[in-house]
N, C-alpha and C positions, 0 to 999 in steps of 0.2 A: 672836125677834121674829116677829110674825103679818103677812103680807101681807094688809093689808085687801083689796085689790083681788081677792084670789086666789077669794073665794068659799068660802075653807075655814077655819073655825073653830076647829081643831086637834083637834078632839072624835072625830072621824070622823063626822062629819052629814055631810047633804046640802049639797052647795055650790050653788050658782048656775048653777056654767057643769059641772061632772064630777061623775065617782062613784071613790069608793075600794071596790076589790073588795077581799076578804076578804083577798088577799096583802099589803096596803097598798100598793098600784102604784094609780096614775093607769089610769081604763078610756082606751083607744086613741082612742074617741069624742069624749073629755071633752082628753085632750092637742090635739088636732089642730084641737079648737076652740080652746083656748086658745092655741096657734101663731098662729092665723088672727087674732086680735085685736090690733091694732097697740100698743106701750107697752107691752107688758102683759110682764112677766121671767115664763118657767115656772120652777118648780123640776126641777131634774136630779133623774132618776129613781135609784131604790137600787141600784149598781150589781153590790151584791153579786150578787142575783140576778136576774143577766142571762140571758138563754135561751140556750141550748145554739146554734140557728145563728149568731148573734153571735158566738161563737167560732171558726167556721169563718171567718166574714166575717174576722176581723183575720187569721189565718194566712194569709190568701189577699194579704191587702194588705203583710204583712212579706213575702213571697217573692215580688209584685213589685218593694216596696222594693230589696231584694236585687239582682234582676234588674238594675235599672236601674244602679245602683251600680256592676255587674260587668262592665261592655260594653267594656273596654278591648280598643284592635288589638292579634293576636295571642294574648288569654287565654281569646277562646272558644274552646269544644270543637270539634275541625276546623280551628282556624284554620292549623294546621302543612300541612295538605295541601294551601289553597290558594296559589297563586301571589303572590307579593309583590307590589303595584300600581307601574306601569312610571310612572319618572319623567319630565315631559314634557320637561326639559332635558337628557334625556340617553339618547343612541341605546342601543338594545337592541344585548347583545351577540349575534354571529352567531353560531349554532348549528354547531358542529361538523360538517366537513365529512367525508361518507363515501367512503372511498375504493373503487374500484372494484379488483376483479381482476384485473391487468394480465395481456394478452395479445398475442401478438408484432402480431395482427391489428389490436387496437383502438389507435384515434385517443387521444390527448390530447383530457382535456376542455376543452371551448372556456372560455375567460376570464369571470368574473361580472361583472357590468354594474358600472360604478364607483359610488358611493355618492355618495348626494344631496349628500354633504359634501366630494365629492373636488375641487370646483373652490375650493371656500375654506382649501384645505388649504396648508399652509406651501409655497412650493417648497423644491426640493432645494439643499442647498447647495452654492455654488460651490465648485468644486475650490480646494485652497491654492496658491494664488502659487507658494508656493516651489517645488511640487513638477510645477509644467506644466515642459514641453521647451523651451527657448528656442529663440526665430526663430535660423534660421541664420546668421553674419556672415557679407556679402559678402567674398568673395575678394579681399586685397588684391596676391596675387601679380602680376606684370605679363603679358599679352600675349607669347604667342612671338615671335620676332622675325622678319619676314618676309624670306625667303631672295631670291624672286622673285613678280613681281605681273604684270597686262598692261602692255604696253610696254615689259619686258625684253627684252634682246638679248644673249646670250653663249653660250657654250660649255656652259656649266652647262646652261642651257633647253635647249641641243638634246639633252642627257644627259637633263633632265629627263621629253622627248617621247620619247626611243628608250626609256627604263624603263616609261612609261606605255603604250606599244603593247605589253609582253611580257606584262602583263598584261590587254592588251583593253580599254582606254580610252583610246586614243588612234590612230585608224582611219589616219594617214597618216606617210609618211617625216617624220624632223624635219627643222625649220628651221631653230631656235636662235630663231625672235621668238616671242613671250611673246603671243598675240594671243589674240580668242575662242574659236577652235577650243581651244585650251591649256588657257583658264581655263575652259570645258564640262568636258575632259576632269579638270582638277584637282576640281572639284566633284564630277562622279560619283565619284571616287576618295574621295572625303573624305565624302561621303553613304555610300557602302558599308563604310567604316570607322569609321563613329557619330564624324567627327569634325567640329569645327566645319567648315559650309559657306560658304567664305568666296570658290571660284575665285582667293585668291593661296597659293602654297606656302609657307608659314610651318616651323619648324624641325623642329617634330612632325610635320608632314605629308610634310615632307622624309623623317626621320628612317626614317617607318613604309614610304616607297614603297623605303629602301637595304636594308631589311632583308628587302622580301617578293619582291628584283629583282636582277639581277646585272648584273654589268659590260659596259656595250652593246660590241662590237665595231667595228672601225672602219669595216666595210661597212654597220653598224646606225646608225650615227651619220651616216656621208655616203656613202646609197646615190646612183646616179646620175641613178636619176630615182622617184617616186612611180607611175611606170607602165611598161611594158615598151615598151622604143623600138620607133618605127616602124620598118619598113626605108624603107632610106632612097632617096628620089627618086633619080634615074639624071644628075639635072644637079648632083648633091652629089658625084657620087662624085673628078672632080677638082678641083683646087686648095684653095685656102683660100675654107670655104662655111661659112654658117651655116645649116644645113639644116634647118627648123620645121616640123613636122606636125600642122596641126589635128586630124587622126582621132586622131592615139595622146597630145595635145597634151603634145610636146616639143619638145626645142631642143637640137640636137646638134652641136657645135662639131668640124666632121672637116677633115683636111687630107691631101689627096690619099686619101681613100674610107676613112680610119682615122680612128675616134673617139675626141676628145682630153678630152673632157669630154662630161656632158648634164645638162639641168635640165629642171623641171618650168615651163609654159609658160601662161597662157592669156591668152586674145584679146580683140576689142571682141564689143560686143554688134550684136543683129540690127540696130539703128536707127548703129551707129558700125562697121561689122565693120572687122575686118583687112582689109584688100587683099591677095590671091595676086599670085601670080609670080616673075621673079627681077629681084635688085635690087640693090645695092651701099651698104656703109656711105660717106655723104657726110659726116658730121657726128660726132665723139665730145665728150660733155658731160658731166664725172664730179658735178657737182653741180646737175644743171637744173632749175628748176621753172617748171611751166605757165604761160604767159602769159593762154592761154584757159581755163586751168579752175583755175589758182591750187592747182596741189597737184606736191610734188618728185616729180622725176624723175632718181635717181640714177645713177649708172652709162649713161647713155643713149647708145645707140647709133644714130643717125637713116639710116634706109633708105629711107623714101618719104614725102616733105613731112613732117609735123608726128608721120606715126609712125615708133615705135622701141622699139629691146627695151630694156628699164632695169628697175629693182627696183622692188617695189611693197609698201609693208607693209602697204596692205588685202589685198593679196592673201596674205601670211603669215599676217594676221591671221584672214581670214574663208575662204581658199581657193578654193573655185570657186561661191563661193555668190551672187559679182559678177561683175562686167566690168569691162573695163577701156574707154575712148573711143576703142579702137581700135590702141592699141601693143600689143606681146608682153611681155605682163607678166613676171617671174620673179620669183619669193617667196626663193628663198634668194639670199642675197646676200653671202657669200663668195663663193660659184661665180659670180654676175654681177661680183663686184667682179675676179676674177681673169679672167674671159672682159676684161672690155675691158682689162686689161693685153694678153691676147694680138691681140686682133684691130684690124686697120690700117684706117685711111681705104681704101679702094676694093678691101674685100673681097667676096665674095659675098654676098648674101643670098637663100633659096629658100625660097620658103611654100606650101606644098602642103597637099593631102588624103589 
């Protein structure tokens, strides 16, 4: 079939719109015009022969056919030496650390800064139950049993005082009463032996003073006074005298100028003192207590109005650390209890310096 529109007759004439060159190709002029005309179909040129760059053209367009094809990660050339792309959910591992040449002189390196991730990091596990220490059970053994406390009185506490002064905690002759000085001296005793500090002697505290202390004597147990007697006044020296010395403060029970006994002694204070001079027992009272000041007065021996030598167990108890309202105190009281067995209504009494 002939395209009438085409201008070509089939003959090889002249057409309307081209020229056919000797090759039987379309002239360039005559195609380009016929491109340009809208409706109008060209015919495809003879492809056999095509010109020599036209083949260069398609070899360029199949190799970058090719190209484009071939671009997978990993299968380009080089792509073994670049580095793997860092993924964003997941930290980059740390590089290997180099270790330095230890020398006797060099520091430890300081600690690397904790990682952005260390406060969201699991904590540590708690240790197992099983394998923690158990709290300790309270002790159910009992309390030792206490031997002596303050306000004891016997044989045993003045053993207990003569043990305690051999080793220098207990600065005075004993009494046998259980009073503060006692319980001071038990404490330091019981502090310097890491044991409970309680000031009463208890079995163990007992136990520890029999072991580190020997058997008092009987001059260590009832010496005759806590201080070295005075000499005695010159109006002592006959008959039956109770002869008290505030300077050396004792109380020396002598009959005719020989001494039968002595105790340790003391007096009123500056605002109640003792009255000096000589004077005679009017009055003996083995159980008396104070009318004015409402406190016993045992053993009392009454010499001038309302004073009198009798026992005092503040003054066992606390020593010369008080007064007395003016009588002659005595702290041990066995030796008071047996002084007023011996001495009579209308004996001496002498109170000097």
């Amino acid at each position: 079939m002939v395209d009438t529109d085409s201008g070509w007759d089939g003959r090889g004439g002249r057409g309307s719109h081209g020229t056919r060159d000797a090759g039987g190709t379309w002239g360039m002029r005559g195609a380009r015009a016929a491109a340009a005309i809208p409706g109008r179909r060209v015919a495809a040129p003879d492809r056999r022969v095509a010109l020599p760059g036209r083949r260069v053209a398609a070899v360029s367009l199949v190799a970058l056919a090719a190209l484009a094809t071939g671009c997978e990660p990993g299968t380009a050339t080089g792509a073994q030496d670049a580095p793997p792309p860092a993924r964003p959910t997941q930290a980059a591992a740390p590089s290997p650390t180099r270790t330095a040449p230890v020398t006797e002189d060099a520091k430890p390196p300081a600690a690397p800064p904790p990682s952005p991730s260390a406060s969201t990091a699991a904590p540590a596990p708690a240790p197992d139950p099983t394998t923690a220490r158990p709290a300790p059970e309270p002790s159910t053994a009992p309390p030792p049993r206490v031997l002596m406390r303050t306000g004891s009185e016997s044989d045993r506490v003045r053993e207990l005082q003569a043990r305690l002064r051999q080793i220098g905690h207990f600065g005075r002759n004993p009494t046998g009463y259980y009073g503060s000085v006692t319980a001071d001296a038990v404490r330091s005793f019981q502090a310097k032996r890491s044991l409970p500090v309680t000031g009463s002697t208890d079995e163990v505290t007992w136990g520890r003073l029999l072991a580190m202390t020997r058997v008092p004597k009987a001059a260590e147990l009832r010496p005759p006074t806590e201080r070295p007697l005075a000499a005695p006044d010159e109006r002592c020296l006959k008959g039956r005298v109770l002869c008290i010395s505030k300077n050396s403060r004792t109380l020396a029970w002598m009959i005719d100028g020989k001494v039968v006994s002595a105790m340790d002694v003391r007096f009123g204070s500056e605002y109640t003192p003792t009255r000096e001079g000589v004077f005679e027992v009017f009055w003996k009272s083995r159980d008396h207590v104070s009318t004015l000041y409402d406190t016993p007065m045992p053993y009392a021996l009454f010499f001038s109005g309302g004073q009198a030598v009798h026992y005092s167990a503040d003054f066992a108890a606390n020593g010369y650390g008080g007064a007395s309202h003016g009588c002659v105190n005595v702290r041990d009281k066995k030796k008071v209890a047996a002084l007023f067995g011996q001495v009579r209504t209308g004996d001496k009494v002498v109170v000097y310096w």
